[in-house]
C-alpha positions in Angstrom: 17.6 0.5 21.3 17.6 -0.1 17.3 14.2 0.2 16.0 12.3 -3.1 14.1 11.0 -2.9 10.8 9.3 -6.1 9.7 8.5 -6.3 6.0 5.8 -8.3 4.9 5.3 -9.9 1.0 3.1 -12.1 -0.8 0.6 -12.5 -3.5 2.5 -10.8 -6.1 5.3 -10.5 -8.3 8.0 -8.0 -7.0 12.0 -7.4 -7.2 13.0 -9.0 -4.5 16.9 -7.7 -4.4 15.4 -4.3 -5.1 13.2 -4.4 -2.5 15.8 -5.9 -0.1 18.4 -3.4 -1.2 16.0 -0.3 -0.6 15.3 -1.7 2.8 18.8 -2.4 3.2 18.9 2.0 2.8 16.0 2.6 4.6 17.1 1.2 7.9 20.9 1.7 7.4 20.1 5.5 7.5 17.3 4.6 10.2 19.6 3.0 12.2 17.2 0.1 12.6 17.4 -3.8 11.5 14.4 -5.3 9.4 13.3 -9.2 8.7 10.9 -10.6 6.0 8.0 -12.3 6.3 5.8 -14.2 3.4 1.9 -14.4 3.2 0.1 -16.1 4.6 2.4 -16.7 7.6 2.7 -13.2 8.1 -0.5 -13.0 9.4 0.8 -14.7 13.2 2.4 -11.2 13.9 -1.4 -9.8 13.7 -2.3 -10.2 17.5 -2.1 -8.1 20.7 0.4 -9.9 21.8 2.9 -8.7 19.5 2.2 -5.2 20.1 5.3 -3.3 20.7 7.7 -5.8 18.8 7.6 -3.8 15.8 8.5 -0.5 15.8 7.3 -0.4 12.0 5.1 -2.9 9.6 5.8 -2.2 6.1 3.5 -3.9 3.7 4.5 -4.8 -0.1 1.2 -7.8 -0.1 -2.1 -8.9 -0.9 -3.1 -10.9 2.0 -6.8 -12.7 1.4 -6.3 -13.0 -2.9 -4.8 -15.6 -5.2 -4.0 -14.0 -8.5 -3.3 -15.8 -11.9 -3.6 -15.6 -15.6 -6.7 -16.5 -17.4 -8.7 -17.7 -14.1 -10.8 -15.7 -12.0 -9.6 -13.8 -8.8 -10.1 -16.1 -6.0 -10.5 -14.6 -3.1 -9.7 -15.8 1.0 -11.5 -13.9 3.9 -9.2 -13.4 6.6 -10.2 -15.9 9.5 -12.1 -14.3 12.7 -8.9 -14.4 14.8 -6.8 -12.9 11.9 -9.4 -10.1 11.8 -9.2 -9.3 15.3 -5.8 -9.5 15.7 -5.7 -6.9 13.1 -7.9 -4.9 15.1 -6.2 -5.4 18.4 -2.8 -4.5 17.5 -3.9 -1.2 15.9 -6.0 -0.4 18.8 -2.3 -1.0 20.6 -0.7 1.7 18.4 0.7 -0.3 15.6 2.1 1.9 12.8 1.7 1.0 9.1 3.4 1.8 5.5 1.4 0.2 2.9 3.1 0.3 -0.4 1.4 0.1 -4.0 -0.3 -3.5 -4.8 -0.8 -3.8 -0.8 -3.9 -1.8 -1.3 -5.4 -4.4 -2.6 -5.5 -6.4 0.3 -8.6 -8.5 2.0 -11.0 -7.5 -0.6 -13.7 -8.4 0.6 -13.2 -6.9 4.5 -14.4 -3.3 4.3 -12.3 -2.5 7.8 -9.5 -3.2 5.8 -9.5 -0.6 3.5 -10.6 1.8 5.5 -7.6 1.1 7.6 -5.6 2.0 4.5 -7.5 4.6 3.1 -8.6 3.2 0.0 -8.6 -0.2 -2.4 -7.9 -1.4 -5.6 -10.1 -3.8 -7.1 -8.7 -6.6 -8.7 -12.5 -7.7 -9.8 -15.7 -6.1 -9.5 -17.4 -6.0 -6.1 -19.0 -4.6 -3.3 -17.2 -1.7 -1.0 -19.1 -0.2 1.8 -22.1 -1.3 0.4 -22.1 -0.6 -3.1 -21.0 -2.5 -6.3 -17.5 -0.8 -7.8 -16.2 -1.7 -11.0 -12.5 -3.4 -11.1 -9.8 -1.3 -11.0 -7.9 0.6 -13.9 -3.9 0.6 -13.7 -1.3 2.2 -16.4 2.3 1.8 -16.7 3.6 5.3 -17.0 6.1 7.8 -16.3 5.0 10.6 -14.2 6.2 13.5 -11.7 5.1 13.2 -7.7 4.5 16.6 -6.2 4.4 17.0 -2.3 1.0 18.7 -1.3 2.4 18.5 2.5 5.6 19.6 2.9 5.6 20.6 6.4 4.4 16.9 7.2 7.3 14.4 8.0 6.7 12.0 6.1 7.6 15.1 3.3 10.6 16.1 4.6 13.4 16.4 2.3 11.5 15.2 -0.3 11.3 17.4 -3.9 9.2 16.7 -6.6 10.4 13.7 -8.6 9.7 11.1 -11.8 9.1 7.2 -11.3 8.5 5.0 -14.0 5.3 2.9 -12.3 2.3 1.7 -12.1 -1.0 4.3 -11.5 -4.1 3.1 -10.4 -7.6 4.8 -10.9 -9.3 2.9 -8.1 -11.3 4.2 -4.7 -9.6 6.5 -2.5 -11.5 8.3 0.4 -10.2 11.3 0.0 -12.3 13.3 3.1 -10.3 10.5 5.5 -6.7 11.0 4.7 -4.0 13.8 4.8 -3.2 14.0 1.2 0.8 14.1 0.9 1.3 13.0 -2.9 -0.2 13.9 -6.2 0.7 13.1 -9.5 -1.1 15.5 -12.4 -0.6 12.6 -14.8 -4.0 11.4 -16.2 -5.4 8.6 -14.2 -9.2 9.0 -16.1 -11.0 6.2 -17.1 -9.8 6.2 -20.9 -6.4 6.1 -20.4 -6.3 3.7 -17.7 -6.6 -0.7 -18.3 -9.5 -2.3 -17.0 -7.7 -4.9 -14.6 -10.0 -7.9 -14.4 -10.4 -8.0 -17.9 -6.7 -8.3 -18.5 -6.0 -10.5 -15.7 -9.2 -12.7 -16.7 -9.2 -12.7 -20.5 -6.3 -11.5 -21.4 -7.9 -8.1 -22.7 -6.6 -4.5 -22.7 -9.3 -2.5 -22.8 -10.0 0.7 -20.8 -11.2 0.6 -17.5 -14.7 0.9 -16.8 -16.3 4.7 -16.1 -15.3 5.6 -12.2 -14.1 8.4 -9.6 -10.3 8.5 -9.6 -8.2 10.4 -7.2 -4.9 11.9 -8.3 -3.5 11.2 -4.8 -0.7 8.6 -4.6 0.5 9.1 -1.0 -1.8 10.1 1.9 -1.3 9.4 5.9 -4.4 8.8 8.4 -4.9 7.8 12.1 -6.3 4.6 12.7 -7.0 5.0 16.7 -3.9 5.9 17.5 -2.0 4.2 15.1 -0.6 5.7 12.3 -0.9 5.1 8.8 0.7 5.9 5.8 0.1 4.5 1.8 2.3 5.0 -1.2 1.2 4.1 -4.4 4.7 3.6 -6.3 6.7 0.4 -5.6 5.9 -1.4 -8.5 9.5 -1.1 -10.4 13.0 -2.1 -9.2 13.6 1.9 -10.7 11.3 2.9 -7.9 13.0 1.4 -5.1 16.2 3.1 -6.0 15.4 6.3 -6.0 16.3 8.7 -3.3 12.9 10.4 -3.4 11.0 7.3 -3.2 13.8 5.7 -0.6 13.2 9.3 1.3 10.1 9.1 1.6 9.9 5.4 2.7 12.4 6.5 5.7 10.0 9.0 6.6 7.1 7.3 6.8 8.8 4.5 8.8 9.9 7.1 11.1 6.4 9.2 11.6 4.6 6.1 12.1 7.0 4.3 14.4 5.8 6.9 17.0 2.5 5.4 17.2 4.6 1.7 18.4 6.3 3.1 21.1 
């Protein structure tokens, strides 16, 4: 039987033919179909009851924030069913491929990142307990190394360039499998403090904090498996066969988990 993928998008700006065209790739070489979902209806597929549809959830969204120019973040708490839906279908087995601006998802549910293995900040706030400065992204062009290549999601895959977005933001580093690393400079100074952009409009560096130079890490979440990669901003991304590899791969590895 053909394995599911179902793609989920929302709460930002993407390509959407690139997108559709790398997934086109993806599954064509998978041998599996994939549909599209938008947020916020997406969120009906997190429940129990859909465990085992999916063989695959691949997430290019920022469920629970509304994002626009000049106004602040605004953010949405994912209802109490939403939230345990979430919780029941990974305790199922559900496996997960969070891509770039996904990370930034539900910022203000803790479980959520830890789920992914990280979060971006969009605004300052609280994370595990403590305050954390907004985010700092870059547009840049930069190599990705493989720091695991005898894990699957590796497989095939050689060092390559993307021209994309970096993000100095928390990663928790000691609850991941580290599988990609960039050594382009993701401190502080060279990175743009995102709330002040997105709220005023200013470019400014970001505000003193930890960065990781991680951009593609695997966990286990119970027994689901989970896998984040931070490029996916460009259409230039989603064509290339290192990125596209490596999007197969993790589809594949985490798939196991569904079954």
């Amino acid at each position: 039987m053909a394995g599911r993928l179902l793609a989920v998008t929302g709460g930002h700006r993407f390509d959407g033919d690139a997108f559709a065209a790398m997934l086109d790739a993806v599954c064509s070489e998978l041998g599996w179909t994939w549909e599209h979902e938008e947020q916020p209806v997406a969120q009906r597929w997190w429940s129990a009851r859909h465990a085992g549809v999916w063989d695959a959830i691949l997430l290019h969204d920022i469920p629970g924030l509304t994002l626009a120019r000049g106004v602040e973040p605004e953010v949405t708490s994912p209802s109490d069913e939403v939230r345990l839906g979430v919780l029941e279908l990974l305790a199922a087995g559900q496996g997960v491929v969070a891509t770039h601006h996904a990370l930034a998802g539900w910022p203000d549910w803790d479980e959520w990142a830890t789920v992914l293995g990280g979060r971006f900040l969009y605004a300052p706030g609280l994370l595990r307990g403590s305050d954390v400065p907004a985010s700092g992204y870059r547009m840049a062009t930069y190599r990705v190394d493989v720091v695991a290549g005898e894990h699957p999601v590796c497989a095939g895959v050689e060092p390559f360039e993307v021209a994309d977005e970096l993000y100095l933001c928390p990663v928790f580093a000691d609850e991941v499998t580290p599988l990609l690393v960039t050594t382009s400079d993701t401190s502080p100074a060279a990175m743009i403090d995102t709330y002040r952009e997105v709220r005023w409009g200013e470019r400014v560096p970001a505000v003193a904090q930890v960065g990781s130079p991680l951009v593609g890490w695997a966990r286990q979440h119970g027994p689901s498996r989970i896998v984040y990669v931070l490029p996916g901003h460009t259409a230039s991304t989603m064509t290339h066969p290192g990125y596209r590899t490596i999007v197969r791969n993790a589809c594949e590895w985490v798939a196991a988990s569904s079954r």
